[in-house]
N, C-alpha and C positions, 0 to 999 in steps of 0.2 A: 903535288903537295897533298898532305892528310888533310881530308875535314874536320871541321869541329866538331861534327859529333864523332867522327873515329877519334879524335884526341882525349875528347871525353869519356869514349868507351874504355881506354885504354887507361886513364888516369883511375878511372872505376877499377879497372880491373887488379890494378900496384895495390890498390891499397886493402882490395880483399884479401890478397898475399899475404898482403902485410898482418894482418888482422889472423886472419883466417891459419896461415901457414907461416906462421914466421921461422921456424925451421928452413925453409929452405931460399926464404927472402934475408938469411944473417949467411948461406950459404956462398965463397967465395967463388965465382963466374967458374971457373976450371972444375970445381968438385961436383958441380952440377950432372947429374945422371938421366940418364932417360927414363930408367927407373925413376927417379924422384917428379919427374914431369908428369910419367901416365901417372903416377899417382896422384900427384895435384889436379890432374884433367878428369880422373875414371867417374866423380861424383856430378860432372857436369850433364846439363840434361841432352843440348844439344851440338852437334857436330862442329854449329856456325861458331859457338861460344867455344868448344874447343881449341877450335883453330885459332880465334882472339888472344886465346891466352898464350897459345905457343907462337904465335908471331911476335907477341910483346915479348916474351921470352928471349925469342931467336934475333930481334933488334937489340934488346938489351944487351944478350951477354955475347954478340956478334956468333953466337953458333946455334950450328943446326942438331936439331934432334927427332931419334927415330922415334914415334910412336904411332899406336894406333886409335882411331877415332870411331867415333859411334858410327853406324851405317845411317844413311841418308833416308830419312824418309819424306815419300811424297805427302805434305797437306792438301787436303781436297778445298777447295775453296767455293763456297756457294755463290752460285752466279745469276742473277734473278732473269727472271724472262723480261722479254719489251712489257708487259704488262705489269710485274710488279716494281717496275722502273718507275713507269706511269702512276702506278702505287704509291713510293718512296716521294716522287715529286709533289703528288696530291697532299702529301702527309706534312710537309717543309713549308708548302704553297704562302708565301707572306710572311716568311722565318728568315731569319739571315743565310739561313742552309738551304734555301730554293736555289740562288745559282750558282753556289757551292756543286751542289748534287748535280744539278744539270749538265755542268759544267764535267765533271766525273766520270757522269755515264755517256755525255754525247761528244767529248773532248776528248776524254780520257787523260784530262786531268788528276796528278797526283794533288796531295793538300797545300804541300809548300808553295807547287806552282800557284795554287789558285789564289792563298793568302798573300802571295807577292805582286798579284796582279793589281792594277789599275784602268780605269774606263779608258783610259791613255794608249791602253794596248789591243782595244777593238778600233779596226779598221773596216767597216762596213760588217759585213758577217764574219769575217775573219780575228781571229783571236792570236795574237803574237804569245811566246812564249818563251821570254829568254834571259829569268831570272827566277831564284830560288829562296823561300823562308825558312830559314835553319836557327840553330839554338847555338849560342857562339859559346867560348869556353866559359862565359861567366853565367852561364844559362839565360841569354840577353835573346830573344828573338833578331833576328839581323836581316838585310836583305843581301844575298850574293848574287853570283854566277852562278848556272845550272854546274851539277856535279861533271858529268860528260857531256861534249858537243851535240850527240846527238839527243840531247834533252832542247837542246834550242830548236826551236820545228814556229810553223806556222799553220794551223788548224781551221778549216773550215767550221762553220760552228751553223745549224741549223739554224733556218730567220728565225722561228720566235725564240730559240734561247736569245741570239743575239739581240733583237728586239726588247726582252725580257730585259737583259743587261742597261739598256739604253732608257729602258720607261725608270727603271730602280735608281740609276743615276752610280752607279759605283758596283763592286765586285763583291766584297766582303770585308769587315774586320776583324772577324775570327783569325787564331793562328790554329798553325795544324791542330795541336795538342785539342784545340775547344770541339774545331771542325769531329776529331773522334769523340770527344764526349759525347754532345750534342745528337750526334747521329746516331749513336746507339744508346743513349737516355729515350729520345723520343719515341723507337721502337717497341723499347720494353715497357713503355708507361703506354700504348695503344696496345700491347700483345703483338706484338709482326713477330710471325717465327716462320723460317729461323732469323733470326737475327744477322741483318747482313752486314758485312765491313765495309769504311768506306772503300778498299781495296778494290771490293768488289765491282764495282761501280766501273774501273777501269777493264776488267776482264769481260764485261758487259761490253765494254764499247768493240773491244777486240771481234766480238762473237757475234753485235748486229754489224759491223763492219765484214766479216766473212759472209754475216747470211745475204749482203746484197753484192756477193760473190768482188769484193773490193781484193785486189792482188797483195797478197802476203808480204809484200817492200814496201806496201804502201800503208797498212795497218802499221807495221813495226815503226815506219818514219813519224807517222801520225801520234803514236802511243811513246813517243822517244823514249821506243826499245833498242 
């Protein structure tokens, strides 16, 4: 089944057509050209968004169409050391975003997991994981199912986060959306530069998990990669 944010994304995307190119949104299903596609796609910045629009496309009017797409480029993504982690959490320390962050970089928790969590899902040091906070079609925060199975995992979680979790008495009630505010307002109002994502946080867990030579099946499982 699509998610709601893909439903969303896609409902977004009808009605810039519509707006934007009505020309070939009044055009009937058959007379549709590949031509007329790259052209609706050439002004797009990225690969990911082109291909959104031509799936909508190739659902809509049940055909396939040849075009070409931008080349892929890698983003580099800053990855802070164990020190400017210890950093990040100093900066949070008594904010709703303390076991937010912690949670991020030693869980490697994304945001939805963490806003959909409850005290209810620490089990001694261990942290369950096996629901998702998403924006439903009406822009409603909702709590679901993880997107893929292997987002359902079970995380070891170092004693004092988990400790930390237990003195606080609850997780968060931030949703994703505040958790990214929050975390880079605070930043830029102390100076941290660069300015890290909460993203980041999980590529962090990824990289102190390799440095204590942890086996590459067992990060991915950890990270429900």
């Amino acid at each position: 089944s699509i998610s709601p944010s893909t439903v969303r994304g896609y409902a977004s995307i009808a009605r810039t057509i519509k707006a934007r190119n009505p020309a070939i949104a009044q055009k009937r299903v058959i007379t549709v050209t590949n031509r007329d596609v790259q052209e609706l796609i050439k002004k797009l910045k990225t690969p990911k968004t082109q291909r959104n629009y031509v799936n909508l496309l190739r659902m809509a009017t049940g055909r396939k169409f040849s075009v070409k797409f931008r080349s892929r480029q890698s983003k580099e993504i800053a990855v802070p050391s164990e020190l400017e982690v210890q950093g990040l959490i100093a900066i949070f320390r008594k904010t709703e975003l303390e076991i937010p962050v912690m949670l991020g970089a030693y869980a490697g928790l994304r945001r939805g997991e963490i806003s959909a969590l409850t005290i209810q899902d620490l089990d001694g040091d261990f942290i369950h994981i096996n629901k998702d906070m998403v924006l439903d079609d009406n822009k409603t925060w909702v709590i679901k199912e993880p997107k893929t199975p292997s987002s359902n995992r079970t995380v070891l979680l170092p004693a004092p986060v988990a400790d930390r979790i237990r003195q606080k008495g609850y997780i968060t009630h931030l949703t994703p959306n505040n958790i990214t505010k929050r975390f880079i307002k605070r930043q830029k109002a102390l100076g941290v530069e660069p300015h890290y994502t909460f993203h980041s946080l999980r590529h962090f867990f990824a990289s102190y998990l390799h440095a204590q030579n942890i086996p590459d099946a067992y990060v991915l499982k950890a990270g429900g990669w």
